[in-house]
C-alpha positions in Angstrom: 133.4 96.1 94.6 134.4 99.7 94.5 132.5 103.0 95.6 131.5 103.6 92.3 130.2 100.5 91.9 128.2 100.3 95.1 126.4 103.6 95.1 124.1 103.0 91.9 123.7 99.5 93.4 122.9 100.4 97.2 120.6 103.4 95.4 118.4 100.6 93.1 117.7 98.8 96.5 116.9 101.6 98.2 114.5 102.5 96.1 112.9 99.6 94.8 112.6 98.9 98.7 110.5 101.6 99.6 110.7 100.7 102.8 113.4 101.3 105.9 116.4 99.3 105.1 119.3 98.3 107.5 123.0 99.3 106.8 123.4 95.0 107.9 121.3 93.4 105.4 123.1 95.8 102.6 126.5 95.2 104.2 125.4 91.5 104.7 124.1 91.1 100.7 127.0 93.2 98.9 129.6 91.6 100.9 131.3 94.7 101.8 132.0 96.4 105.7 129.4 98.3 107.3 131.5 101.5 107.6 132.1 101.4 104.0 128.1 101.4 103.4 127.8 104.1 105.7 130.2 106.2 104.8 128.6 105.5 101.0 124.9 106.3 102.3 126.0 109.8 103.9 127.6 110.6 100.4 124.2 109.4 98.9 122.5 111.7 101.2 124.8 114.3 100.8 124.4 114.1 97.0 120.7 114.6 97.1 120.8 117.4 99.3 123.6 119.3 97.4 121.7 119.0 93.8 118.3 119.6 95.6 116.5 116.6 94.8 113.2 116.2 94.9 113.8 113.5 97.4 116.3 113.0 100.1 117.8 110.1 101.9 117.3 109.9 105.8 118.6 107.5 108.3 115.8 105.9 110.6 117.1 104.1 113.7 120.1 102.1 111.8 118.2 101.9 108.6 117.9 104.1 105.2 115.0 105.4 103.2 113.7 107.5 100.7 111.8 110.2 101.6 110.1 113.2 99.5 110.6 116.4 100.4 108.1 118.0 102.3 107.9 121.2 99.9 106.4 119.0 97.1 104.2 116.9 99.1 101.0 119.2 97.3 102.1 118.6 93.8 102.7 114.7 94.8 99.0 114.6 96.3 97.3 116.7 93.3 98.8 114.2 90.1 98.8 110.4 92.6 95.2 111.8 94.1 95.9 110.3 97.0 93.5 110.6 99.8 94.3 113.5 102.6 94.9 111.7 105.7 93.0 112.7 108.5 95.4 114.3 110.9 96.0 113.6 114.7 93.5 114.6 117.0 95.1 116.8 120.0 94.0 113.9 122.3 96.0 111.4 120.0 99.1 113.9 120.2 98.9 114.1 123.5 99.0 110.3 123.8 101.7 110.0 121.4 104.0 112.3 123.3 103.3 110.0 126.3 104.3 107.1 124.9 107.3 108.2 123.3 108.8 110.1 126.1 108.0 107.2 128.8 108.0 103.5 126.9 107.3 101.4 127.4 104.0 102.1 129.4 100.6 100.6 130.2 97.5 101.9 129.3 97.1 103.0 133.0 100.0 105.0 133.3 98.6 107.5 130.2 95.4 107.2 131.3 97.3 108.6 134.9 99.2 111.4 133.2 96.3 111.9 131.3 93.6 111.9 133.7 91.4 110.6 131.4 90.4 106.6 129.7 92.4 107.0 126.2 91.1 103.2 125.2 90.0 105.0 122.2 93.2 106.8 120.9 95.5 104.2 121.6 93.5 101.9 119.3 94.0 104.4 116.7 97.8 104.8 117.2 98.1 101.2 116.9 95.8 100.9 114.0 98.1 104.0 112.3 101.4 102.0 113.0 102.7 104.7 115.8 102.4 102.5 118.9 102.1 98.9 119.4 102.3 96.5 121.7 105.7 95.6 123.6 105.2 93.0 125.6 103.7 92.5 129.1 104.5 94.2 132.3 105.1 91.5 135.2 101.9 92.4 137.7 98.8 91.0 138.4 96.4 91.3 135.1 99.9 91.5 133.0 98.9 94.2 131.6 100.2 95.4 128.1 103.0 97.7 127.3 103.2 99.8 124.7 106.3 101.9 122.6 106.6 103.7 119.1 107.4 101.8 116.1 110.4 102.6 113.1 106.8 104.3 111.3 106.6 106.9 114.3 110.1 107.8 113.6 109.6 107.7 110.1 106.5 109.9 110.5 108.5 112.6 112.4 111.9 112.4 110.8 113.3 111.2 114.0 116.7 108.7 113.8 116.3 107.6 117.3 114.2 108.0 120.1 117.1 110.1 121.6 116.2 112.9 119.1 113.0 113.6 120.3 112.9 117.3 122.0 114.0 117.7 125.2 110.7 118.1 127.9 110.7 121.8 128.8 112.0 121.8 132.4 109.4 122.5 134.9 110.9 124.2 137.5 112.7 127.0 135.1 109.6 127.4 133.4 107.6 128.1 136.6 110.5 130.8 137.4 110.1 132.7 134.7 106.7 133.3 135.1 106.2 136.6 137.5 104.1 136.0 140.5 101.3 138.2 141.4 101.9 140.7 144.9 99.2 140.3 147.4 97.7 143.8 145.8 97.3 142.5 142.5 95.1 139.3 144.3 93.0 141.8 146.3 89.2 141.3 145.1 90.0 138.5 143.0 88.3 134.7 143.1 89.9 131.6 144.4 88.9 128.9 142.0 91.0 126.6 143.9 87.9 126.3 147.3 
């Protein structure tokens, strides 16, 4: 099959999918090379973005999807009436970012960067698709391990996890921060006795 015969075809599936769907199974199913279906997807994308669609096409850890543009999310809501989500909780965030930056990881080594039990949260990530469960770490009590999932990077517009922010670096923060002189500290509390 030709280009122009693909890219309505490799379009319908996409769509009809509505789901995440690998550049393998399309190459696998159309019988054609995966470069060719690559190089046919970024066209696709490149399409959509050029006419400025209403939707575009984004590439999620080796797979392709659909997504809306965020700019009409409102009108979408209003005429579907679908239900407002209720948003992440700073806690949940927080755990998130652990999780992401650090998988896999057990539920004691957020609760150790967190300093607090997050039993709770990471219930709710799992519940939400974000996290699950990757296994078991080889200890005593084997205890769980947990990473994102293709709906966190979905969520965030993310390809890979390797397009996640970097961390600010500590140290330079720290150093650009002026210290006090002994003058300035003269009368004041230590909080830290």
């Amino acid at each position: 099959m030709n280009t122009m015969t693909l890219k309505p075809i490799i379009e319908a599936i996409l769509f009809a999918s509505g789901e995440p769907v690998e550049t393998e199974k399309l190459s696998e199913t159309l019988g054609t090379e995966i470069e060719d279906i690559k190089k046919i997807l970024e066209e696709l994308a490149r399409d959509y973005d050029e006419r400025n669609s209403g939707f575009s096409l984004i590439p999620i850890g080796g797979k392709y999807q659909f997504t809306t543009r965020p700019q009409y999310f409102e009108y979408i809501r209003a005429v579907l009436e679908t239900k407002r989500n209720n948003p992440l909780s700073p806690a949940a965030f927080e755990v998130l970012a652990v999780v992401a930056y650090n998988q896999p990881v057990t539920k004691a080594f957020i609760e150790q960067v967190r300093g607090v039990d997050c039993g709770g949260v990471l219930q709710t990530l799992c519940q939400r698709g974000l996290v699950e469960e990757n296994g078991r770490l080889d200890l005593p009590g084997r205890p769980l391990l947990y990473g994102t999932t293709d709906v966190f990077l979905r969520c965030f517009s993310l390809n890979s996890l390797a397009d996640l922010p970097p961390l600010p670096d500590k140290d330079a923060k720290l150093e650009s921060v002026p210290l006090p002189d002994e003058d300035q500290l003269e009368g004041q509390t230590n909080f830290s006795d």
